[in-house]
Structures are given as structure tokens and as C-alpha cells.
N, C-alpha and C positions, 0 to 999 in steps of 0.2 A: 571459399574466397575465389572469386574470376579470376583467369589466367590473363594478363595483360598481353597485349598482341597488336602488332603494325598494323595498321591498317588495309597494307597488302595482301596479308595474310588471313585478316578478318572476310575482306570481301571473297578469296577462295574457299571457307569456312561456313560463310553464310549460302553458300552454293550447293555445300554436302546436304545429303540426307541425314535427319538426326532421329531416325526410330530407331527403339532400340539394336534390332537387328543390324541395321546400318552400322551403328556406333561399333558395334561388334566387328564385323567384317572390316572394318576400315583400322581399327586399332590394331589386327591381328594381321591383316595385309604389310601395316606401316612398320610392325616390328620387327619383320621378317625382311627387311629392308635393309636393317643393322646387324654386324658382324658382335659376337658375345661379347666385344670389348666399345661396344659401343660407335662404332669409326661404320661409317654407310659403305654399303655397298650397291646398290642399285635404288632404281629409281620407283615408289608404290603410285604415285598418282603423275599422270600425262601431263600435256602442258597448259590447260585449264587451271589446274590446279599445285604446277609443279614449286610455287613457294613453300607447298606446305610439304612438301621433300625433306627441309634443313631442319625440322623440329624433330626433337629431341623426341626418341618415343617416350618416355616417362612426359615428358610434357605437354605433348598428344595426348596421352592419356586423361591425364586434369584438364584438360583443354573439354574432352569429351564426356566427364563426370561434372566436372566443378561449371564449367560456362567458361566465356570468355568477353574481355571488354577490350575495347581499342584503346592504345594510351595514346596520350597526348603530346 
């Protein structure tokens, strides 16, 4: 099932590289972003792409296995 997603955050998304390696690097970058208790602590991608900051890494994750669709 698609992860549904703002609009704003699609168009930073549709920007990424999505081979696998990409997918890789970018989930392993983003999770390392988050303190063990889940609460962020810096920032994985610049300001091209800085919406996609506030997502949650578990849902980063499905976001980059499962796809994603813009809701409405």
C-alpha cells in the first residue's frame, strides 16, 4: 500500500534518485538523523529537499519500499 504524502513533500521525493543503491544510502543517511528515542537531531538532506527532514524514519522507509501517492 502507497504511503500518502503532501504534495510538498512528493515534489522533493520525485527529485530523489530511486536505484536501488540510492534507496539505500538515503534511508541509512536519514536514520542517522534520529536520536534512539526517535526526537531528530540534525538535519540529512539541504534545502532542495529540507521537507523531507520531518518524516518519520520508519515512514521514510515504506515511503521507499512500498511507493508513494499525493493525497488530496
Amino acid at each position: 500500500m502507497k504511503v500518502k504524502v503532501s504534495s510538498e513533500v512528493a515534489v522533493a521525493l520525485n527529485k530523489l534518485q530511486w536505484d536501488e543503491w540510492s534507496k539505500q544510502f538515503n534511508l541509512i543517511g536519514h536514520c542517522q538523523s534520529f536520536s534512539g528515542n526517535g526526537k531528530k537531531i540534525r538535519n540529512t538532506f539541504n534545502d532542495e529537499f529540507s521537507t523531507l527532514n520531518h518524516i518519520p524514519p520508519l515512514e521514510f522507509a515504506k515511503i521507499l519500499v512500498n511507493g508513494y501517492e499525493v493525497e488530496e
